[in-house]
Phi, psi and omega in degrees: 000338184291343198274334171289337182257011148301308182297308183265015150284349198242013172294057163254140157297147192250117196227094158324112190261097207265331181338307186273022177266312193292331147316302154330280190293326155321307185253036123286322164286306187301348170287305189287340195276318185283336190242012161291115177238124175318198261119109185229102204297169159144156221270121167319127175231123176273127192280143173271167186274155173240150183308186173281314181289137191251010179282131180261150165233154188306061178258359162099040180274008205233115155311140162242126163242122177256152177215153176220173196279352163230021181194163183224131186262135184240095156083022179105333212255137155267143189207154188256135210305347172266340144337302208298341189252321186287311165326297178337294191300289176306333175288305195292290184335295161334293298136087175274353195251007206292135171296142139208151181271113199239135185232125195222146195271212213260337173313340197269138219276162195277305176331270170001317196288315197290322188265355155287357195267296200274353159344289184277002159281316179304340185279346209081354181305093169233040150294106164227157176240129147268109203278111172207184198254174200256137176290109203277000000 
């Protein structure tokens, strides 16, 4: 009998007092959350300079390239990717300041885009715009 009232002397809960741990790991985060600095990326861009005149004028410098997943419009013109940098070319030549406005629908695979991009770099073209619709 001594040995069952050995056991029920020794029923006290065993309770851990984690408060000043969780004080802790609180103003450690808030130390790491105040001393922490982003790091904030981006890609050089050169911006064109604009003139004093804010007048635009009509010399027709400006291109529309519409592009769609199966076909590509120069101004309305359909034309084909090996078409497109030699056109390209003959436009710069022309024209060193020529704009152009690239439209694109939404179907269209990004590859595409990255090789018409780099098209029109290869052509010297770099006024370039890109057009596209607001995401409802």
């Amino acid at each position: 009998m001594h040995s069952l009232d050995f056991l029920h002397h020794n029923e006290e809960e065993l309770s851990i007092n984690i408060t000043s741990m969780i004080d802790v790991i609180f103003i450690l985060l808030i130390f790491f959350m105040v001393s922490t600095q982003f790091k904030k990326t981006s890609l050089p861009l050169e911006l064109p300079k604009t003139e004093e005149s804010t007048e635009s004028t009509e010399d027709n410098s400006t291109k529309v390239l519409a592009v769609s997943s199966d076909s590509l419009e120069l101004d309305g013109k359909i034309i084909t990717m090996e078409e497109l940098e030699p056109t390209l070319k003959h436009l710069y030549a022309e024209n060193a300041e020529i704009a152009l406005s690239l439209e694109c629908e939404r179907t269209v695979d990004f590859e595409h885009i990255v090789q018409i991009l780099t098209k029109i770099q290869n052509a010297g073209i770099s006024r370039i715009g890109i057009v596209h619709e607001m995401l409802e």
